[in-house]
Every structure is written in structure tokens, then in C-alpha cells.
N, CA, C and O atoms as CSV, one atom per row, in Angstrom:
chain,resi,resn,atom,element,x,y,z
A,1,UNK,N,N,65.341,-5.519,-140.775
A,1,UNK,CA,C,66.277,-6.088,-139.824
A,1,UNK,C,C,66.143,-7.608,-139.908
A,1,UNK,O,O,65.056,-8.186,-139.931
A,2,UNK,N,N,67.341,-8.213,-139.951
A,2,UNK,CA,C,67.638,-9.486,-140.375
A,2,UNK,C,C,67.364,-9.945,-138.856
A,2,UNK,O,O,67.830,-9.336,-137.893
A,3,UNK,N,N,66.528,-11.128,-138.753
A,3,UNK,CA,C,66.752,-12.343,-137.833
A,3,UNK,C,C,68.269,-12.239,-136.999
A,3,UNK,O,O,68.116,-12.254,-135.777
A,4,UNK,N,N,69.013,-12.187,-137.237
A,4,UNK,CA,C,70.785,-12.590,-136.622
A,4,UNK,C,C,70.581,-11.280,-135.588
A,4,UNK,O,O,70.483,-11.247,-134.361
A,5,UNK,N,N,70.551,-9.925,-136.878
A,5,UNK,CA,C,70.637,-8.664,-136.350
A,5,UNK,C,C,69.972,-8.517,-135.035
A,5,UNK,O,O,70.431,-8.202,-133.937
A,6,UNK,N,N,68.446,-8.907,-135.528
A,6,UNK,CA,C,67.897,-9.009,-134.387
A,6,UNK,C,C,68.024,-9.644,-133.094
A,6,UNK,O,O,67.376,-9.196,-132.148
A,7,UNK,N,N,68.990,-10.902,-132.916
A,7,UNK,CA,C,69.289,-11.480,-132.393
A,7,UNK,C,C,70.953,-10.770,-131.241
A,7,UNK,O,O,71.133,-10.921,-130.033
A,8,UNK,N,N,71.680,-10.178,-132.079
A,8,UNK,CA,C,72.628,-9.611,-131.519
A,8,UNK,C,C,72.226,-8.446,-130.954
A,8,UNK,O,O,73.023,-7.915,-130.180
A,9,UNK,N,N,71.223,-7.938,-131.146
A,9,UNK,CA,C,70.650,-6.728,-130.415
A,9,UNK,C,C,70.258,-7.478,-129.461
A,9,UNK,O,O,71.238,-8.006,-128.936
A,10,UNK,N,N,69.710,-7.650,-129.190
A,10,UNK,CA,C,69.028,-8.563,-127.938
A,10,UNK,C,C,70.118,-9.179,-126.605
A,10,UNK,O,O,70.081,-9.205,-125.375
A,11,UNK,N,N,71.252,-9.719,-127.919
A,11,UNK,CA,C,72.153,-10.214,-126.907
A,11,UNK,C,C,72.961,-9.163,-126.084
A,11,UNK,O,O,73.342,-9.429,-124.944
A,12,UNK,N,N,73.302,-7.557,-126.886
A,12,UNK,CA,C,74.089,-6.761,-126.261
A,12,UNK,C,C,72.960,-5.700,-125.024
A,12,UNK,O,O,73.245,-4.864,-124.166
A,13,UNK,N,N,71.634,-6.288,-125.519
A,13,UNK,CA,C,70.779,-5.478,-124.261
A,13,UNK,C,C,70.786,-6.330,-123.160
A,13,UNK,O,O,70.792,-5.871,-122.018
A,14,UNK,N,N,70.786,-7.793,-123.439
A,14,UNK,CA,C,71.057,-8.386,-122.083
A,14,UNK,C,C,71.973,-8.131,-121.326
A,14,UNK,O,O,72.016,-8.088,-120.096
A,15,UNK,N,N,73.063,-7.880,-122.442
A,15,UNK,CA,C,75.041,-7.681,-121.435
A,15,UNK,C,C,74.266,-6.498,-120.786
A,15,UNK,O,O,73.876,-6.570,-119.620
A,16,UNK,N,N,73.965,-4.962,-121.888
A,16,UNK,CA,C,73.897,-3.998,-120.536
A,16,UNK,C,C,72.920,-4.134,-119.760
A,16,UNK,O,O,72.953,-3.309,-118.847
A,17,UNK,N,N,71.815,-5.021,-119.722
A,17,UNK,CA,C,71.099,-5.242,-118.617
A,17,UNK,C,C,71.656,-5.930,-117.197
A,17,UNK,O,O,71.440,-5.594,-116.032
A,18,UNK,N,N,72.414,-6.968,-117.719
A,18,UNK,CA,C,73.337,-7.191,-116.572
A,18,UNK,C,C,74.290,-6.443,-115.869
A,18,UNK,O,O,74.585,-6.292,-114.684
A,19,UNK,N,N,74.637,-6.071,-116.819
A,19,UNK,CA,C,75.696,-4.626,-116.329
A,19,UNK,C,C,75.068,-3.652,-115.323
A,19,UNK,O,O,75.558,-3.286,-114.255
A,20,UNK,N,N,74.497,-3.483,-115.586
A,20,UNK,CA,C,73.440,-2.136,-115.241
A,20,UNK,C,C,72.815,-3.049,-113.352
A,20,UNK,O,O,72.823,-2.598,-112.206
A,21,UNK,N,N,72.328,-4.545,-113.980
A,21,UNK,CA,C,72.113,-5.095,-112.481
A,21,UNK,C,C,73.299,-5.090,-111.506
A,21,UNK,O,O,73.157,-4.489,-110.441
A,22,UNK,N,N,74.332,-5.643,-111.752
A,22,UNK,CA,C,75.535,-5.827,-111.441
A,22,UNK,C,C,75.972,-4.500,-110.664
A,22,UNK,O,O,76.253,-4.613,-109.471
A,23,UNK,N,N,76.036,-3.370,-111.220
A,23,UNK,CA,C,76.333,-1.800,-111.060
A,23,UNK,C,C,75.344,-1.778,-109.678
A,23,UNK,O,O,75.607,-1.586,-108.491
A,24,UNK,N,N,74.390,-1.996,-110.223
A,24,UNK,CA,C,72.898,-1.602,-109.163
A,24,UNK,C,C,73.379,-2.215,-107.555
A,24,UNK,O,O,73.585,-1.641,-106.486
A,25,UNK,N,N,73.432,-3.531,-107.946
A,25,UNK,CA,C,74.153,-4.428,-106.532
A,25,UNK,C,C,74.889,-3.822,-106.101
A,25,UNK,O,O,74.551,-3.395,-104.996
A,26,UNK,N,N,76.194,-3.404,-106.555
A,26,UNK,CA,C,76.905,-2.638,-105.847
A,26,UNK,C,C,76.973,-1.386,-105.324
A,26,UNK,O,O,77.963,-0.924,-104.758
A,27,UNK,N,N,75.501,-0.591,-105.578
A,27,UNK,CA,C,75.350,0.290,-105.548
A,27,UNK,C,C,74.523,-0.060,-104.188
A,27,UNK,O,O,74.604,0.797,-103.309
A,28,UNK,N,N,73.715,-1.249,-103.901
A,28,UNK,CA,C,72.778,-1.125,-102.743
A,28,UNK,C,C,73.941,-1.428,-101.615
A,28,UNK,O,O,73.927,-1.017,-100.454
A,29,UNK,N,N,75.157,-2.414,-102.365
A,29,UNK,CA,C,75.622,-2.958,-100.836
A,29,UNK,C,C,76.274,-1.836,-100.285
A,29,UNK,O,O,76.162,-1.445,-99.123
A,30,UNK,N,N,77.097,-1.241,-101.355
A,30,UNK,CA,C,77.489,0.276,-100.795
A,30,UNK,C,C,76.754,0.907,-99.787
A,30,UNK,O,O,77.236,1.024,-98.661
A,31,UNK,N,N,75.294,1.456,-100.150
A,31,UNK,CA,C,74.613,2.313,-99.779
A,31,UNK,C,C,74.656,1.722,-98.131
A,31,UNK,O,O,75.255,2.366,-97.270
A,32,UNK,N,N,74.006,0.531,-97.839
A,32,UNK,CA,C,73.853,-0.240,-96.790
A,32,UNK,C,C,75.218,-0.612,-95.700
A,32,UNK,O,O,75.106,-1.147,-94.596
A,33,UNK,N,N,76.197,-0.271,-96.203
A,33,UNK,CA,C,78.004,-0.478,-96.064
A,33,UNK,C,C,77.973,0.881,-95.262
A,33,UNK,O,O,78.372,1.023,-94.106
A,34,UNK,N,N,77.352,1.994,-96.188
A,34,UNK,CA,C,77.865,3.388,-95.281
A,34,UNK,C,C,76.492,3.671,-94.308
A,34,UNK,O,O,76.672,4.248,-93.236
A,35,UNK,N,N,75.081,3.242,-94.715
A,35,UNK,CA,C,74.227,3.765,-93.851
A,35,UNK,C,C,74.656,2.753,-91.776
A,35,UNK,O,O,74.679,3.129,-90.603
A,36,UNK,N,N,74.813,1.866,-92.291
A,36,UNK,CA,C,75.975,1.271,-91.128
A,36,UNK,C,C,76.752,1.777,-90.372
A,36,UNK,O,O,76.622,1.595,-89.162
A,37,UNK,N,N,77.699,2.495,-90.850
A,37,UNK,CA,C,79.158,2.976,-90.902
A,37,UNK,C,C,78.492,4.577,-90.424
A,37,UNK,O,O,79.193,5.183,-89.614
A,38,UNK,N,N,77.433,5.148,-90.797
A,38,UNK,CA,C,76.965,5.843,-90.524
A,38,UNK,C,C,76.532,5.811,-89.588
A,38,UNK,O,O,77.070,6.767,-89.030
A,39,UNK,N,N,75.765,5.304,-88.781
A,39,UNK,CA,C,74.970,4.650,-87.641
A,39,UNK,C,C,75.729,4.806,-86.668
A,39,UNK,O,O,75.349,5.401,-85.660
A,40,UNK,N,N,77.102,4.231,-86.812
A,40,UNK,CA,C,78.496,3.839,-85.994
A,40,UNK,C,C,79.081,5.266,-85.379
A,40,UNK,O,O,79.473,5.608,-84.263
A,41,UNK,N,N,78.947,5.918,-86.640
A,41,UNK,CA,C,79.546,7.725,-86.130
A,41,UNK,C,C,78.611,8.010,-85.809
A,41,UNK,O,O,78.836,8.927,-85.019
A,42,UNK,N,N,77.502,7.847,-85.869
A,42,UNK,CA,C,76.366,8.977,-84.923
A,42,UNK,C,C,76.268,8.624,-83.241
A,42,UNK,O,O,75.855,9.264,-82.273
A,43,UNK,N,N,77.018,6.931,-83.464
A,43,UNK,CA,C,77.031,6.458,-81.739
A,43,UNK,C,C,78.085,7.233,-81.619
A,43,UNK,O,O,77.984,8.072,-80.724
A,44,UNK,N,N,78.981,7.232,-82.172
A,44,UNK,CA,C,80.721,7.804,-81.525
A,44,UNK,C,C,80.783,8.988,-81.056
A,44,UNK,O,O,81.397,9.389,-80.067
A,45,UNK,N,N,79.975,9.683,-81.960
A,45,UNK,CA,C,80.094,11.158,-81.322
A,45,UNK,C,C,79.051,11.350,-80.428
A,45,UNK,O,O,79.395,12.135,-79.545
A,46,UNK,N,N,77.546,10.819,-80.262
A,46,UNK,CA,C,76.995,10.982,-79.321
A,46,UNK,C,C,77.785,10.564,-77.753
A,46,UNK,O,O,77.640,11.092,-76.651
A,47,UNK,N,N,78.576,9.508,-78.142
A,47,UNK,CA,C,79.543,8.859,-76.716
A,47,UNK,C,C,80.527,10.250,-76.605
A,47,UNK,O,O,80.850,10.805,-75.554
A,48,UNK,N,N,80.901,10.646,-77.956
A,48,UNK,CA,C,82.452,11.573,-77.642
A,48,UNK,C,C,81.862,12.730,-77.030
A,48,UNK,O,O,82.611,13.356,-76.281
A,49,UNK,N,N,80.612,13.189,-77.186
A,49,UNK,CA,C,79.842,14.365,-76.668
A,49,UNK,C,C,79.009,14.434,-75.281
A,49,UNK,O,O,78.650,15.426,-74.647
A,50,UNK,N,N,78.853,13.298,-75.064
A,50,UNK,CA,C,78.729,12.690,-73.842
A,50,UNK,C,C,80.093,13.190,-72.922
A,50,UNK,O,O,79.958,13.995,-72.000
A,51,UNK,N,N,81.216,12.697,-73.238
A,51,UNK,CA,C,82.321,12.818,-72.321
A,51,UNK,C,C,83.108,14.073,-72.554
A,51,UNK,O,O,83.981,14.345,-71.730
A,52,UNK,N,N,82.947,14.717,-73.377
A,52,UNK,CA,C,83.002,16.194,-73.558
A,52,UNK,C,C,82.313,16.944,-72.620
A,52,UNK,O,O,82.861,17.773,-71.893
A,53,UNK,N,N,81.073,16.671,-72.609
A,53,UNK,CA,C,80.179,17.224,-71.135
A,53,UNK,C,C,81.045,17.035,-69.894
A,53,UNK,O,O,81.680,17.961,-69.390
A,54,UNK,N,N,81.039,15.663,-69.383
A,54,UNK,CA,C,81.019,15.265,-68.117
A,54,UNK,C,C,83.198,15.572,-67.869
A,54,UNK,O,O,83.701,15.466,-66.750
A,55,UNK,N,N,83.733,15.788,-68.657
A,55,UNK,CA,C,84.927,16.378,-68.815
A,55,UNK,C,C,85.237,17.708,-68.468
A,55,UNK,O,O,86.147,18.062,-67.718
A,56,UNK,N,N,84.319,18.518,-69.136
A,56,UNK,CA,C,84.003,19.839,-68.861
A,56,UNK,C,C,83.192,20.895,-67.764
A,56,UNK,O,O,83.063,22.086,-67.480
A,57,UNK,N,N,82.718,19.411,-67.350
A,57,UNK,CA,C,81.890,19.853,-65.897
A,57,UNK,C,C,82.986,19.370,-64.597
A,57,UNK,O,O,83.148,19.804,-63.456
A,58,UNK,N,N,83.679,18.179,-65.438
A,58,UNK,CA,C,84.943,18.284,-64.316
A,58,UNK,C,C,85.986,19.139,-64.136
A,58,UNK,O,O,86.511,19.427,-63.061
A,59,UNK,N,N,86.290,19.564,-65.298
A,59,UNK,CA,C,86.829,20.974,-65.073
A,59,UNK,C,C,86.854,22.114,-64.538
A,59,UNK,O,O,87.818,22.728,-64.080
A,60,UNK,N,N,85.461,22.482,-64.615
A,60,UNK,CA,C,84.937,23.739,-63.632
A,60,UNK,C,C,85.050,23.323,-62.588
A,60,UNK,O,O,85.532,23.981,-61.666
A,61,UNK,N,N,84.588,22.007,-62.467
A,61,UNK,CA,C,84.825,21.766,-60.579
A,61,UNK,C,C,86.638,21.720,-60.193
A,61,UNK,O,O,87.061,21.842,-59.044
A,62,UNK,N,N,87.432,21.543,-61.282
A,62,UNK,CA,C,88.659,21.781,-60.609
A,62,UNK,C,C,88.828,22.915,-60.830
A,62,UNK,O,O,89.852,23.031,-60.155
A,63,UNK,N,N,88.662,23.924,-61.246
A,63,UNK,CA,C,89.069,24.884,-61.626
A,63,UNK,C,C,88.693,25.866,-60.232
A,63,UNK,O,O,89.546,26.650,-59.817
A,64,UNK,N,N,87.490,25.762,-59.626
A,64,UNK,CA,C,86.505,26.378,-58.356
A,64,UNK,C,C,87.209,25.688,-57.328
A,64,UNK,O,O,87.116,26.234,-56.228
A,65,UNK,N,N,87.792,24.789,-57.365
A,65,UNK,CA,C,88.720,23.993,-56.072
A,65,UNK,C,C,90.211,24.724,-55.989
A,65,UNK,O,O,90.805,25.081,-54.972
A,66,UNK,N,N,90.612,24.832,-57.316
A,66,UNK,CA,C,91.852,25.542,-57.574
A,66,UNK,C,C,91.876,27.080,-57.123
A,66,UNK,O,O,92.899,27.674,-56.781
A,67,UNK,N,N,90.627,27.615,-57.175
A,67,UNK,CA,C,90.055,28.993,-56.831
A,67,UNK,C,C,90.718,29.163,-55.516
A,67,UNK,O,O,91.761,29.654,-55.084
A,68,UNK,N,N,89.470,28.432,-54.977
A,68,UNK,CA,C,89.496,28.401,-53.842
A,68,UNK,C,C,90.500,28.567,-52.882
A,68,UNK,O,O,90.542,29.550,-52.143
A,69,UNK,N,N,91.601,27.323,-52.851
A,69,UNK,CA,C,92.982,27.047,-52.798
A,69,UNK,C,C,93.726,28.187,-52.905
A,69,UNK,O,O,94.542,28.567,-52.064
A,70,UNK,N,N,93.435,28.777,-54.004
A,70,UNK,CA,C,94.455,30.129,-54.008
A,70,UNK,C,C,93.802,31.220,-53.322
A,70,UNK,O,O,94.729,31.946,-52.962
A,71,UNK,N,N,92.612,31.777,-52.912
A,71,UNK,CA,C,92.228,32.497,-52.229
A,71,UNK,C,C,92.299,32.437,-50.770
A,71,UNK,O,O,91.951,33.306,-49.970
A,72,UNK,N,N,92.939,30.965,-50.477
A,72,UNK,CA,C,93.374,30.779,-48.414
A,72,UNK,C,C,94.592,31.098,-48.625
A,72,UNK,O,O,95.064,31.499,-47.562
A,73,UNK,N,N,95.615,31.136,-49.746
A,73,UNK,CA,C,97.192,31.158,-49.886
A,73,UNK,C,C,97.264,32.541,-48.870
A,73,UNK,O,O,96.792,33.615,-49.243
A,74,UNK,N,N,97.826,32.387,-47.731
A,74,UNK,CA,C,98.638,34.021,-47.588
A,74,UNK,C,C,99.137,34.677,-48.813
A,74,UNK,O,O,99.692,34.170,-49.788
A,75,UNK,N,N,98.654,36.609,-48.428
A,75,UNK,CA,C,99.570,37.555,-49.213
A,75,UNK,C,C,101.248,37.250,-49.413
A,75,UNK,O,O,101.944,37.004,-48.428
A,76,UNK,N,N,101.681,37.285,-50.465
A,76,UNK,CA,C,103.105,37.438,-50.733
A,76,UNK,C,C,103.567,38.430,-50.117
A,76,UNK,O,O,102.787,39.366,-50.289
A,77,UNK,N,N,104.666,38.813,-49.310
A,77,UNK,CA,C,104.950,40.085,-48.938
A,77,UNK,C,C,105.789,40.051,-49.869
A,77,UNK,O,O,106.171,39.047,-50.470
A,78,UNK,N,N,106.359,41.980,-50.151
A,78,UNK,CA,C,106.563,42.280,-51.192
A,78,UNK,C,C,108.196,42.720,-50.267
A,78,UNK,O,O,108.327,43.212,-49.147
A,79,UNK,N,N,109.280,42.290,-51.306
A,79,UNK,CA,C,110.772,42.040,-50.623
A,79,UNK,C,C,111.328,43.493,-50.566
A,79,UNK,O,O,111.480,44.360,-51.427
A,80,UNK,N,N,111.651,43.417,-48.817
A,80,UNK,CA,C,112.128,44.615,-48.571
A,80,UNK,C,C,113.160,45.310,-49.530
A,80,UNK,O,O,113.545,44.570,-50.436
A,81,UNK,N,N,113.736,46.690,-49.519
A,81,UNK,CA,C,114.754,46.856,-50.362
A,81,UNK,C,C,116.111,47.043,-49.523
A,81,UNK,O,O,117.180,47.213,-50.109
């Protein structure tokens, strides 16, 4: 292997070494972009599950008020013929 040869080898391991860094970078900011973004949905739904509860506990309480309400209604009388 000629001197030059040797020399252009060298130069195309640097390109894919850069390449390969370059790739890598974008590979951490990514990673760090979604572990974020990730973070963000684990608040959202802990909040959305939060008010899913306290939604659903308001419900039953209208629902036992609504009960109620209909159990003081007077009987319907049933229409003479």
C-alpha cells in the first residue's frame, strides 16, 4: 500500500467517523427531545386521571341526588278509560 493510498483511507475513515459522530448527536438530542416529551405525557395523564376520578365521583353524587328526587316524585296515576 502506497503512501497516497494510505492516506485516502484515512481520509474516508475520518468522513465516516464524522458521520457516524454527527448521526450519534442526533441520536442523543432525539433521545433527550422524547425522554422530555415523555415526562410531559406522564404529567398529562396523571392530571387527566386525576380528573377522571374526581368527575366520576361527581357523578355518582349526581346520580344518588337524581335518585333520590325521583323516589319523592308522586305515583303517576294510570289514565282512566
Amino acid at each position: 500500500m502506497t503512501l497516497h493510498i494510505f492516506f485516502r483511507y484515512i481520509d474516508r475513515m475520518e468522513a465516516d467517523i464524522s458521520r457516524f459522530e454527527e448521526k450519534l448527536n442526533n441520536f442523543v438530542t432525539l433521545f433527550h427531545r422524547l425522554r422530555a416529551e415523555n415526562n410531559e405525557l406522564r404529567q398529562t395523564v396523571a392530571m387527566k386521571s386525576d380528573e377522571v376520578k374526581r368527575l366520576s365521583e361527581k357523578l355518582d353524587q349526581t346520580k344518588t341526588r337524581v335518585e333520590a328526587l325521583i323516589a319523592q316524585l308522586p305515583e303517576a296515576e294510570s289514565p282512566r278509560p
